[in-house]
PDB file of N, CA, C and O in Angstrom:
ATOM      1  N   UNK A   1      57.474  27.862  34.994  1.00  0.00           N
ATOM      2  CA  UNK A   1      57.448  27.990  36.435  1.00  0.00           C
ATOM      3  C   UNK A   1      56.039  27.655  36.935  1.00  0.00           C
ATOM      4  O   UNK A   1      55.153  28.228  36.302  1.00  0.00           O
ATOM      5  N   UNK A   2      55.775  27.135  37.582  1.00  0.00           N
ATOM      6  CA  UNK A   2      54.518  26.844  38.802  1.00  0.00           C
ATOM      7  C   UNK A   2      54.078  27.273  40.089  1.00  0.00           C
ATOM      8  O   UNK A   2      54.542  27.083  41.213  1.00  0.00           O
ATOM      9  N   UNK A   3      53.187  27.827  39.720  1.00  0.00           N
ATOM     10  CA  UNK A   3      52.362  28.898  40.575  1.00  0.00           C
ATOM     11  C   UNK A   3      51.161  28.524  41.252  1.00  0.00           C
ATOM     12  O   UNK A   3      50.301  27.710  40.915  1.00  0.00           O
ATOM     13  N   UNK A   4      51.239  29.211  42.203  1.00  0.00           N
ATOM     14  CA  UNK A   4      49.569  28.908  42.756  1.00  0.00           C
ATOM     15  C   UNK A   4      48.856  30.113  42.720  1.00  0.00           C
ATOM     16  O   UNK A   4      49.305  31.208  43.057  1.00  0.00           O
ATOM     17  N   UNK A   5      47.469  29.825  42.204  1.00  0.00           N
ATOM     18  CA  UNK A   5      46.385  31.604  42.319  1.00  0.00           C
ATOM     19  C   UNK A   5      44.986  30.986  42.041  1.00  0.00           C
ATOM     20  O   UNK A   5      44.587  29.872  41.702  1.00  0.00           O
ATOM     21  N   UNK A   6      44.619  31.751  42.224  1.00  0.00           N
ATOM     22  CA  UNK A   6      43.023  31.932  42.033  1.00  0.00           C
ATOM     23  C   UNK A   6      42.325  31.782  40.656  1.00  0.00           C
ATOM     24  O   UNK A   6      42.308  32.761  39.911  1.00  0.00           O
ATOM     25  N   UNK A   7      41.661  30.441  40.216  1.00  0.00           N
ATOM     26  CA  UNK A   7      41.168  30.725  39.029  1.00  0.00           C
ATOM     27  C   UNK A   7      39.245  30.952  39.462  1.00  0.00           C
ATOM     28  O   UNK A   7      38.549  30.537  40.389  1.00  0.00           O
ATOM     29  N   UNK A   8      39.015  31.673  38.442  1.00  0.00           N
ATOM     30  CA  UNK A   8      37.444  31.952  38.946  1.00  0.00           C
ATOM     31  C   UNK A   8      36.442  30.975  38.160  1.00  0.00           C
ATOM     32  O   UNK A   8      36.586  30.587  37.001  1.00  0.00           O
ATOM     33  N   UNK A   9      35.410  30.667  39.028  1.00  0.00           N
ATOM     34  CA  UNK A   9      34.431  29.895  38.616  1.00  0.00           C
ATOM     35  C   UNK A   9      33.095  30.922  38.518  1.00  0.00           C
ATOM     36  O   UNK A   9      33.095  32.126  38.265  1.00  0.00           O
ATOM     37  N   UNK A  10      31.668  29.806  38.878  1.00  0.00           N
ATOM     38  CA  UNK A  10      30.956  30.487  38.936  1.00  0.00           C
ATOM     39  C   UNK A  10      30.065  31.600  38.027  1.00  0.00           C
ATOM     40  O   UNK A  10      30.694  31.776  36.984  1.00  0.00           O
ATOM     41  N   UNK A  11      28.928  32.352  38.036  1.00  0.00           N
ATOM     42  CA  UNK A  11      28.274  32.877  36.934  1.00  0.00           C
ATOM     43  C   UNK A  11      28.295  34.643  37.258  1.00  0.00           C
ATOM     44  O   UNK A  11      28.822  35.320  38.141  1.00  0.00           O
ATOM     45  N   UNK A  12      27.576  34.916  36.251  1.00  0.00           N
ATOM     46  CA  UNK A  12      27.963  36.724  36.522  1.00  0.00           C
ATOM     47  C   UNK A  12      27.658  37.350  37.678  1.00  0.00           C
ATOM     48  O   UNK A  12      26.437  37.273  37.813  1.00  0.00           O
ATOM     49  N   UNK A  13      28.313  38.126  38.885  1.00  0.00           N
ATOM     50  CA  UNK A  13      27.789  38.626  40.103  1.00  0.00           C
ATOM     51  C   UNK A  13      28.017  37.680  41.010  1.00  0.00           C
ATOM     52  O   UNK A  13      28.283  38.092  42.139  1.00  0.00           O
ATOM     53  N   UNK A  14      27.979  36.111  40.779  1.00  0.00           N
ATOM     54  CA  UNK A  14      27.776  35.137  41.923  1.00  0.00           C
ATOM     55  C   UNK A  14      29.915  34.679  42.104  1.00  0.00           C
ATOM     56  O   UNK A  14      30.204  33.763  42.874  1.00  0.00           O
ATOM     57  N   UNK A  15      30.613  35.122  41.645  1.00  0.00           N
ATOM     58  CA  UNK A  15      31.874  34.490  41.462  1.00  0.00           C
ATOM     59  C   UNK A  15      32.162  33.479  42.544  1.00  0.00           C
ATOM     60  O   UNK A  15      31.387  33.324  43.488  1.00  0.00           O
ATOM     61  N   UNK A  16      33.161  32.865  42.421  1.00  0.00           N
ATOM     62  CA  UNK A  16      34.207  31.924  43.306  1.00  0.00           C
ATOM     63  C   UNK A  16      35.618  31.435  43.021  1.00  0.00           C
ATOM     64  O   UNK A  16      36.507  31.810  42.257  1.00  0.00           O
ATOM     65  N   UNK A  17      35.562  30.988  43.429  1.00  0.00           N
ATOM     66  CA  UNK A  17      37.604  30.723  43.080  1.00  0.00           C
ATOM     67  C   UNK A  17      37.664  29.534  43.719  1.00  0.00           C
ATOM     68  O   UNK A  17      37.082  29.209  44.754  1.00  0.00           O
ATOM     69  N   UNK A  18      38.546  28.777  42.911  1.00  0.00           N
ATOM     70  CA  UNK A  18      39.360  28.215  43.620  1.00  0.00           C
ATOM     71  C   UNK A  18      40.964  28.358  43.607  1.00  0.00           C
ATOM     72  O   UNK A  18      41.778  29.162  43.153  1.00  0.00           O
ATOM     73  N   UNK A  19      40.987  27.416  44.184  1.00  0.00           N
ATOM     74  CA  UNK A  19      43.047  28.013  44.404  1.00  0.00           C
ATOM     75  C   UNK A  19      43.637  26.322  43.416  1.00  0.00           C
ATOM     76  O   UNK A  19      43.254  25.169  43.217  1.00  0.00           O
ATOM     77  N   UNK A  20      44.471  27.002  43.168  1.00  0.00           N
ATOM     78  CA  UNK A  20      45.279  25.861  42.024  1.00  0.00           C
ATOM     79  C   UNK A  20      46.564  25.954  41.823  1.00  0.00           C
ATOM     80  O   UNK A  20      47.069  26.836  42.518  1.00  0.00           O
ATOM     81  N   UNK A  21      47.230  25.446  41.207  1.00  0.00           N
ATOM     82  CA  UNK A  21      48.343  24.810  41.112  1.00  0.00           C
ATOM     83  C   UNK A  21      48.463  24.797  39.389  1.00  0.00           C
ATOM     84  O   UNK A  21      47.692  24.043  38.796  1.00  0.00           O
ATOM     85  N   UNK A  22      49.426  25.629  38.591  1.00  0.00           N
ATOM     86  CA  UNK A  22      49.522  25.550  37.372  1.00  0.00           C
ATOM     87  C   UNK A  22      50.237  26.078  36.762  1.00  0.00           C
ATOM     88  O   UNK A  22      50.657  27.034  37.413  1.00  0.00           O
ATOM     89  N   UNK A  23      50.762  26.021  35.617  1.00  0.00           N
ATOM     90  CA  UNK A  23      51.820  26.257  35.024  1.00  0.00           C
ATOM     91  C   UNK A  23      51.897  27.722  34.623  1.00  0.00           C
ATOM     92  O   UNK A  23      50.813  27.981  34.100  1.00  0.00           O
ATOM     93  N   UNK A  24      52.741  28.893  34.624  1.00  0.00           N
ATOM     94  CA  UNK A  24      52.553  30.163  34.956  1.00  0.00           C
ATOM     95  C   UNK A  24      52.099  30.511  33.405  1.00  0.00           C
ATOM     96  O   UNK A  24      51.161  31.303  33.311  1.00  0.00           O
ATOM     97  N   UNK A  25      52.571  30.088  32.388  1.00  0.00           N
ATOM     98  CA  UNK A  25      52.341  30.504  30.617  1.00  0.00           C
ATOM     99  C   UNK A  25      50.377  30.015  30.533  1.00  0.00           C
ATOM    100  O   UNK A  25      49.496  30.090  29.675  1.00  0.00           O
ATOM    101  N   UNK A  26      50.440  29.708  31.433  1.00  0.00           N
ATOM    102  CA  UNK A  26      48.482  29.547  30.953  1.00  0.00           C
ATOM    103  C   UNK A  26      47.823  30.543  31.500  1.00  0.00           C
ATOM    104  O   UNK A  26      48.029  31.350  32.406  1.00  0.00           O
ATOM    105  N   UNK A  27      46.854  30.271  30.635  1.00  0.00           N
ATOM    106  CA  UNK A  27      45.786  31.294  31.029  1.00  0.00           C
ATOM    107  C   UNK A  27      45.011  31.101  32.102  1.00  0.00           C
ATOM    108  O   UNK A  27      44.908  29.916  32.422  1.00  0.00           O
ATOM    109  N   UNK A  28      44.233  32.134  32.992  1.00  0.00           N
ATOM    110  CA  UNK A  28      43.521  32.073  34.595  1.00  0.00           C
ATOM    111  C   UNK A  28      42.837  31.114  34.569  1.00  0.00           C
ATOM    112  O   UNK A  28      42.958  30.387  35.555  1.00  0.00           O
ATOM    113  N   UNK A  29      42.015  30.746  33.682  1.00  0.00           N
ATOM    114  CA  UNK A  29      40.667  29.065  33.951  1.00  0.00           C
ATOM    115  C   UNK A  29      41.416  28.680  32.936  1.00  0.00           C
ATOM    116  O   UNK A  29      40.504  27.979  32.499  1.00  0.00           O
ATOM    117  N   UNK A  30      42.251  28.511  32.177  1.00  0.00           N
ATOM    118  CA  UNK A  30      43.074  27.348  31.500  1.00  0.00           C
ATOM    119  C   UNK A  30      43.119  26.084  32.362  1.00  0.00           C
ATOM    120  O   UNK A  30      42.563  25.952  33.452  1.00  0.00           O
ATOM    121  N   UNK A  31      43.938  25.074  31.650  1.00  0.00           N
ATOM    122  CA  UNK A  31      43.419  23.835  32.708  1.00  0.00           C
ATOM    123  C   UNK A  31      45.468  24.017  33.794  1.00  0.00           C
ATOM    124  O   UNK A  31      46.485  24.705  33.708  1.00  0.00           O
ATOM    125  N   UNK A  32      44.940  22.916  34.617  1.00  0.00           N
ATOM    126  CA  UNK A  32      45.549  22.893  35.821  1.00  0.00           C
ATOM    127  C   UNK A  32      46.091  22.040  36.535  1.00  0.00           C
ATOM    128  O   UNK A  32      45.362  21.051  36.620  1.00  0.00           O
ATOM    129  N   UNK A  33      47.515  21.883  37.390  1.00  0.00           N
ATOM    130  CA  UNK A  33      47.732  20.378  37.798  1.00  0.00           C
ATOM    131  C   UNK A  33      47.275  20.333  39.160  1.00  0.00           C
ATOM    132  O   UNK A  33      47.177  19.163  39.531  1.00  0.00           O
ATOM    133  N   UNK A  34      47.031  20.979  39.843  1.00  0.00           N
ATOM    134  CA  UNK A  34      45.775  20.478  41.314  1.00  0.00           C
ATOM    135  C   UNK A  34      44.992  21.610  42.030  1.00  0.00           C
ATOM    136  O   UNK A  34      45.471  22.675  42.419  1.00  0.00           O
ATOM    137  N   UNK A  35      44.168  21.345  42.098  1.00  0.00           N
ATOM    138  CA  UNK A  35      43.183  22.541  43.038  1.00  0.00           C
ATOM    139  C   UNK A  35      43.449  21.549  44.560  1.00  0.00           C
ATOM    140  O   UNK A  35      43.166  20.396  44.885  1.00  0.00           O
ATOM    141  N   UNK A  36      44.344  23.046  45.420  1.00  0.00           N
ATOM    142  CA  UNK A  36      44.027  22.627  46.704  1.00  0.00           C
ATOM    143  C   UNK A  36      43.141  23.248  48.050  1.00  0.00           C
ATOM    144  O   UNK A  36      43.133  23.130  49.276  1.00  0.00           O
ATOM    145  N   UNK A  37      42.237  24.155  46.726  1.00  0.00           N
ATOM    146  CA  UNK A  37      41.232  24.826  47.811  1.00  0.00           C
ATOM    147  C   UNK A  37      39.924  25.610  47.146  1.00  0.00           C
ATOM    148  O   UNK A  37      39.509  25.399  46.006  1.00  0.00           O
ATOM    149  N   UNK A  38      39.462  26.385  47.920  1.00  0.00           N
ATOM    150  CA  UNK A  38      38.596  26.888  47.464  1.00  0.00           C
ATOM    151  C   UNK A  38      38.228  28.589  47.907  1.00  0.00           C
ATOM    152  O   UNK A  38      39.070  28.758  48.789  1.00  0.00           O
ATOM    153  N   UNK A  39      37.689  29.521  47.829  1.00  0.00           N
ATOM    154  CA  UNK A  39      37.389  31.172  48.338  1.00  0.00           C
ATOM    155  C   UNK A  39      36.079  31.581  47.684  1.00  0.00           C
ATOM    156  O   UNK A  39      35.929  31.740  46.473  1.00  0.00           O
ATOM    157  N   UNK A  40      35.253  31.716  48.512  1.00  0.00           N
ATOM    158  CA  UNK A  40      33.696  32.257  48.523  1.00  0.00           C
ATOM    159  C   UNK A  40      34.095  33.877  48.958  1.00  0.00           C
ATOM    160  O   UNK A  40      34.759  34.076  49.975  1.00  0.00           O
ATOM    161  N   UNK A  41      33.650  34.948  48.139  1.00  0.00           N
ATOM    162  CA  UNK A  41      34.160  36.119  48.950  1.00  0.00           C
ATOM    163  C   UNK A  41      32.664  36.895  49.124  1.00  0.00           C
ATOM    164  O   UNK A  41      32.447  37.903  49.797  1.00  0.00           O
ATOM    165  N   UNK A  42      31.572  36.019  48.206  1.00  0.00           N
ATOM    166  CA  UNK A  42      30.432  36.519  48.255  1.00  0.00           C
ATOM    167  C   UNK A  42      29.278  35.939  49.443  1.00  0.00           C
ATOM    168  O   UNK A  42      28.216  36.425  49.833  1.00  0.00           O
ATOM    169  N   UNK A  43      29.952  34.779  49.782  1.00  0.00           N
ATOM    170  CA  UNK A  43      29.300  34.055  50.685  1.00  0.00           C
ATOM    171  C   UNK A  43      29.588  35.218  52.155  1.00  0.00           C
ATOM    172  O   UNK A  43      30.527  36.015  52.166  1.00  0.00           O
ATOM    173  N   UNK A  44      28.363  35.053  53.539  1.00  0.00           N
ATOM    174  CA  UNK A  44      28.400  35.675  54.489  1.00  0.00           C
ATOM    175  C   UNK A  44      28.542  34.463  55.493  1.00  0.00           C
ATOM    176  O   UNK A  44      28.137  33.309  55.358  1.00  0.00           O
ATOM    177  N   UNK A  45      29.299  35.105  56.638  1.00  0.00           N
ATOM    178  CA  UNK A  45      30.830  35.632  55.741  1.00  0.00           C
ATOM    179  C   UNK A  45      31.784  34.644  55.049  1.00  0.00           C
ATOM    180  O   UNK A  45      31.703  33.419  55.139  1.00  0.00           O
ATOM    181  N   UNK A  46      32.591  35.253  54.429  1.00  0.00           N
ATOM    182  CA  UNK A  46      33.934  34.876  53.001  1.00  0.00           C
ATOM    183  C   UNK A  46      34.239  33.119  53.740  1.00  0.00           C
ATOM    184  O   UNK A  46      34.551  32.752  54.873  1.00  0.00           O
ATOM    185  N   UNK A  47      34.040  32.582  52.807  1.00  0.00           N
ATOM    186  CA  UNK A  47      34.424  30.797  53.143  1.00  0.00           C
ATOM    187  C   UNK A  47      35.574  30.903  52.091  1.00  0.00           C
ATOM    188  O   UNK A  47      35.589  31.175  50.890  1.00  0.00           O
ATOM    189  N   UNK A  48      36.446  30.608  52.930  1.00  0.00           N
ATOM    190  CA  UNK A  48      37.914  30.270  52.386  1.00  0.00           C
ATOM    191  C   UNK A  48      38.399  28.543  52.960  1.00  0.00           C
ATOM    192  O   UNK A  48      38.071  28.128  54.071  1.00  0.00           O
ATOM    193  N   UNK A  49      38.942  27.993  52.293  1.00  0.00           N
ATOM    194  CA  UNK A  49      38.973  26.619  52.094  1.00  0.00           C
ATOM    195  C   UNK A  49      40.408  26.079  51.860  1.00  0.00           C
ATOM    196  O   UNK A  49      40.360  25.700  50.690  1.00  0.00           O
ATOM    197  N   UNK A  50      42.210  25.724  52.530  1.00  0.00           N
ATOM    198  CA  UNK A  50      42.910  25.943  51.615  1.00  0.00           C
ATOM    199  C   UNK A  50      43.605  24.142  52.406  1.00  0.00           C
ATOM    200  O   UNK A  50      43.689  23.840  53.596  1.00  0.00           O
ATOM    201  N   UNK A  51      43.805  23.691  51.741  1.00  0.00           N
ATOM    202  CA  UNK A  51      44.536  22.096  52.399  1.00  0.00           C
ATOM    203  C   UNK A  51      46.243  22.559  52.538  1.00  0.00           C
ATOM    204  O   UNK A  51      47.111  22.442  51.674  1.00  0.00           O
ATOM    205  N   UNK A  52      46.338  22.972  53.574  1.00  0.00           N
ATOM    206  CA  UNK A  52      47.605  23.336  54.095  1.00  0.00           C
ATOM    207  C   UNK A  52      49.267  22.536  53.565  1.00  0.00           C
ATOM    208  O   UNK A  52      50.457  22.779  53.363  1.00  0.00           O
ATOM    209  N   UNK A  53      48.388  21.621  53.556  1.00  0.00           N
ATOM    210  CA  UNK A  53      49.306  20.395  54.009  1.00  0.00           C
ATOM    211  C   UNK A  53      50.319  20.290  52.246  1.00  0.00           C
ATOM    212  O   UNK A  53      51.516  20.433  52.000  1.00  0.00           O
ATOM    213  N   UNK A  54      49.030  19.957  51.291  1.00  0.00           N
ATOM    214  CA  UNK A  54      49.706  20.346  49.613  1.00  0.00           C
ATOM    215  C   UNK A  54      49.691  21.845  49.152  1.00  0.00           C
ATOM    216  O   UNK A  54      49.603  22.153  47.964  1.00  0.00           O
ATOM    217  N   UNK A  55      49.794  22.877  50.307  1.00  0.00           N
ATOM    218  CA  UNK A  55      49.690  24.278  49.933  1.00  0.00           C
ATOM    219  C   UNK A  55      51.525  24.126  50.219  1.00  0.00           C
ATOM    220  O   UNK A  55      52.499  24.493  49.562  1.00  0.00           O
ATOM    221  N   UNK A  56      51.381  23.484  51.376  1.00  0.00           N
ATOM    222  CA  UNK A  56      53.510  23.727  51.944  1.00  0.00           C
ATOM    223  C   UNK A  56      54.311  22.791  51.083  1.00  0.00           C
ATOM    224  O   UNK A  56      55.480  23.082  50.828  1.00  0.00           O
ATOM    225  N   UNK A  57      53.694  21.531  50.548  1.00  0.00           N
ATOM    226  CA  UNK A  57      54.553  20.882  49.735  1.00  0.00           C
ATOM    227  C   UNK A  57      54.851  22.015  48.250  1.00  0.00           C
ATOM    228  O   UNK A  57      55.946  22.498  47.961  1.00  0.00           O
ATOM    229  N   UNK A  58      53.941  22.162  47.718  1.00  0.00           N
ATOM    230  CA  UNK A  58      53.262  23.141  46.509  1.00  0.00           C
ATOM    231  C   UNK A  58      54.857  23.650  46.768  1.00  0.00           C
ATOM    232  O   UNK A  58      55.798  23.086  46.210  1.00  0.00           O
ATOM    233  N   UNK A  59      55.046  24.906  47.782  1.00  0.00           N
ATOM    234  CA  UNK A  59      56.027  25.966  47.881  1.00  0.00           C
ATOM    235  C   UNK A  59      56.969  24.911  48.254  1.00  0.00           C
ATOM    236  O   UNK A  59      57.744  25.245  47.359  1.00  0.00           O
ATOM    237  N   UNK A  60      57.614  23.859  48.841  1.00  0.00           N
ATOM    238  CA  UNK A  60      58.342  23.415  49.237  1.00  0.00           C
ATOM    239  C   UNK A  60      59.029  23.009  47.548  1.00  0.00           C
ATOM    240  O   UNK A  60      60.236  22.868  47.347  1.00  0.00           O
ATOM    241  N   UNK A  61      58.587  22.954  47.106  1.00  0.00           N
ATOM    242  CA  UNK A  61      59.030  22.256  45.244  1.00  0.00           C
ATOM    243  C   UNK A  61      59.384  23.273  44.285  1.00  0.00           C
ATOM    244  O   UNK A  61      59.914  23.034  43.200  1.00  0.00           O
ATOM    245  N   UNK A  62      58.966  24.818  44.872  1.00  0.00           N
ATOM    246  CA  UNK A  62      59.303  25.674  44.209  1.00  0.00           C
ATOM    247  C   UNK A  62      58.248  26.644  43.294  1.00  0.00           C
ATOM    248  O   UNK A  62      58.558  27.307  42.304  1.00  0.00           O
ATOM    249  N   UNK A  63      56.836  26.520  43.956  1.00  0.00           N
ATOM    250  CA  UNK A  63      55.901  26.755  43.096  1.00  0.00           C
ATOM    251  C   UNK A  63      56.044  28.559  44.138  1.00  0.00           C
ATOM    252  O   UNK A  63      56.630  28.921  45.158  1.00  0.00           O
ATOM    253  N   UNK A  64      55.081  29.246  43.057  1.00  0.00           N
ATOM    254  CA  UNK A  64      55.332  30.548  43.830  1.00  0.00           C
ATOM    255  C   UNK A  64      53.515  31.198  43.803  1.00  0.00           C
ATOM    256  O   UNK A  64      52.900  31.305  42.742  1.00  0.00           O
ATOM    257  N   UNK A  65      53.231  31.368  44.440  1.00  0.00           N
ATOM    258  CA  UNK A  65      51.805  32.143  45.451  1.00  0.00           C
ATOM    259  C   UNK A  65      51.433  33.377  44.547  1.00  0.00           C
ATOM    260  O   UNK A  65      52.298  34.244  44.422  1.00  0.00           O
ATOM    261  N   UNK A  66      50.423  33.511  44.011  1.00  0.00           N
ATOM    262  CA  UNK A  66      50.229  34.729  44.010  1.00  0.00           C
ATOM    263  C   UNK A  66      49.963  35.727  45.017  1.00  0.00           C
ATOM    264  O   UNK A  66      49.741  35.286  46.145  1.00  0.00           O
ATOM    265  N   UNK A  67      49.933  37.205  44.823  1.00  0.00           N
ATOM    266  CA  UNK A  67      49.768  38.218  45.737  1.00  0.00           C
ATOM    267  C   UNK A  67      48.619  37.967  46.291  1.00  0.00           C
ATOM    268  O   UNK A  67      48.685  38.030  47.519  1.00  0.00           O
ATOM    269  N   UNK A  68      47.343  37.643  45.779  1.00  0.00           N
ATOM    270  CA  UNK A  68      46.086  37.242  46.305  1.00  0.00           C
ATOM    271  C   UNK A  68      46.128  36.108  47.332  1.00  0.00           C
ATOM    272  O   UNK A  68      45.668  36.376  48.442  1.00  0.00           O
ATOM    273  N   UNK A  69      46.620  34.866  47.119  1.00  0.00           N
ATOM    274  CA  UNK A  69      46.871  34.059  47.065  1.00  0.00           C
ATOM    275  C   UNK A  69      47.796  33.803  48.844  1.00  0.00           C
ATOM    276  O   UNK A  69      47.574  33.056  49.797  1.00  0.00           O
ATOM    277  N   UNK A  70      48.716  34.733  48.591  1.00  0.00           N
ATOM    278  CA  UNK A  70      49.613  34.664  49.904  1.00  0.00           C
ATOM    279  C   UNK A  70      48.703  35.235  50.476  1.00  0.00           C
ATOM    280  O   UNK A  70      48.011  34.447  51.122  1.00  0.00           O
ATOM    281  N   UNK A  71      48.270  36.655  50.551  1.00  0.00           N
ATOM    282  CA  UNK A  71      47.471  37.125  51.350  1.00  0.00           C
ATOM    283  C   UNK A  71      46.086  36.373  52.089  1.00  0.00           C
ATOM    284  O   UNK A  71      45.753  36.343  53.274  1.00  0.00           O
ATOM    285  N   UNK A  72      45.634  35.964  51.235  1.00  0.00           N
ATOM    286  CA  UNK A  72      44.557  34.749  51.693  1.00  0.00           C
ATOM    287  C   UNK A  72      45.212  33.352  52.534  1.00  0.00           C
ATOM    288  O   UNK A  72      44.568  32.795  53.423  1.00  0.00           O
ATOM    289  N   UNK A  73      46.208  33.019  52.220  1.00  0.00           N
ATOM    290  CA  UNK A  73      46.962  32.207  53.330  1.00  0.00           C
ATOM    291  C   UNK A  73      47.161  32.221  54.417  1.00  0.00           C
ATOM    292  O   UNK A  73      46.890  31.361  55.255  1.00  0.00           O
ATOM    293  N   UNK A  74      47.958  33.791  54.607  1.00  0.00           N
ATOM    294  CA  UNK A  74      48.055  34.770  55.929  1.00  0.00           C
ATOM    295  C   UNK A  74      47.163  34.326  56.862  1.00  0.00           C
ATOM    296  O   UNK A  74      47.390  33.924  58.003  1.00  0.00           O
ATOM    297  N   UNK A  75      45.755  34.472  56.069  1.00  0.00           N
ATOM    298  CA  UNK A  75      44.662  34.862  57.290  1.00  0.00           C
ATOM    299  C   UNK A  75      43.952  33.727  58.243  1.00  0.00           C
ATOM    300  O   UNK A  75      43.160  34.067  59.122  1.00  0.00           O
TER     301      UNK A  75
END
């Protein structure tokens, strides 16, 4: 199944994320079939980044959001 969530980048204390597109049996920074965004939660204030447009196709095909993930959409 294919999911979208948050894999984390970035070094200790400084984190980031981006948002991706990937197959649900992998692991969180395992590799991935598209990043369509990005989430700063440390940056002032939180830079969230998400390309709408392959976020609705993404779900339109059957991929499913994480809880983080939807919630950060929402906003």
């Amino acid at each position: 199944m294919t999911v979208i969530r948050l894999t984390r980048m970035g070094r200790n204390k400084k984190p980031f994320y981006r948002i991706v597109v990937t197959d649900s049996r992998k692991r969180r920074d395992s590799g991935w079939i598209e990043s369509i965004g990005y989430f700063n939660p440390v940056a002032e204030p939180q830079v969230l980044k998400i390309d709408e447009e392959r976020y609705n196709y993404w779900l339109s095909v059957g991929a499913k959001p994480s809880e983080k993930v939807s919630k950060l959409a929402a906003r």
